[in-house]
N, C-alpha and C positions, 0 to 999 in steps of 0.2 A: 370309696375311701375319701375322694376330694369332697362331695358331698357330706360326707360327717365333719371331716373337719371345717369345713364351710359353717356346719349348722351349731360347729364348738366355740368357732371365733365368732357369730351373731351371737350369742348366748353370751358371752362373756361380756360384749360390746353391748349387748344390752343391761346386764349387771352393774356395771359399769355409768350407763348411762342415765341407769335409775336411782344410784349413790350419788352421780353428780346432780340431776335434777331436787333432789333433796334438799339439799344442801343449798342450791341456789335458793329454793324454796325460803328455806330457814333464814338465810342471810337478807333475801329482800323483805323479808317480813319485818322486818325493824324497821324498813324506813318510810313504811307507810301511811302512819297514822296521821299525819299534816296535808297529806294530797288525796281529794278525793279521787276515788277509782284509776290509778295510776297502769297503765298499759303495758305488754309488751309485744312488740311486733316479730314474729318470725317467719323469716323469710330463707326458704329450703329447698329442694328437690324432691323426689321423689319417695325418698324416708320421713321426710315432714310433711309431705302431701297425703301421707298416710298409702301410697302405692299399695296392692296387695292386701291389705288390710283389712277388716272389717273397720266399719264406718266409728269412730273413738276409739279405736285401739293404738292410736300410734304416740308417739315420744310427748307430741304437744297436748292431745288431749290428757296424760298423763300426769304434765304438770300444769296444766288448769287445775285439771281434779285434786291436785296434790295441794293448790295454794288454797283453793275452797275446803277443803280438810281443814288447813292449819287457820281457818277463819280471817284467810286475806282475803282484800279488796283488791286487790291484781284483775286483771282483765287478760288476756289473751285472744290475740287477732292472728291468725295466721293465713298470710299470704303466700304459701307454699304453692309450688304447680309443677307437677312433675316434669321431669325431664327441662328444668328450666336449668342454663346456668346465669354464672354471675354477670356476664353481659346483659341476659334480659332480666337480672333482677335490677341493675343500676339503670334500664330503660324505665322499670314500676316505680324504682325510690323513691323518686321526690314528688309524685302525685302523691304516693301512701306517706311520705313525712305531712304533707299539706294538710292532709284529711283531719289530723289528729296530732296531738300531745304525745308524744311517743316518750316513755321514763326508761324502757330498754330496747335495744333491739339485739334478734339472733341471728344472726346466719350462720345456716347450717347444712352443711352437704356432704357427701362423703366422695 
């Protein structure tokens, strides 16, 4: 019984998370046409490291895929690593802001 409804609220959270990535899609796609190859950095846990997962199946390959559909130049870097929290993500930050031009970043955890 815990188990279904487990696999009822992932499901919905995923519904959900594929309505919102859309849309973020849609909305950043206007502002790109002035910057070449504009980025976004996401930085996650174990749901963004794709945990469990076969290897592109998880939220960020998603909306990679999603921005390359609607023929953005977006880029997607994700610096996820399971089982990280947000203390060791503010240890990576500022190396991975240095690296690159970041136009968004995600963090993302549950």
């Amino acid at each position: 019984m815990n188990q279904k409804m487990g696999l009822d609220f992932l499901s919905k959270n995923i519904a959900i998370a594929r309505i919102t990535l859309t849309l973020f899609c849609l909305l950043i796609s206007f502002g790109t046409h002035s910057q070449p190859k504009p980025a976004i950095l996401v930085m996650g846990d174990s749901l963004s490291a794709e945990y469990g997962l076969a290897r592109g199946a998880g939220w960020v390959r998603l909306l990679e895929d999603e921005l390359k559909k609607q023929g953005s130049t977006w880029i997607v870097f994700n610096a996820s690593i399971s089982g990280e929290t947000s203390a060791g993500d503010l240890t990576r930050l500022q190396k991975l802001l240095d690296q690159k031009t970041w136009h968004c970043s995600i963090k993302a955890w549950c």
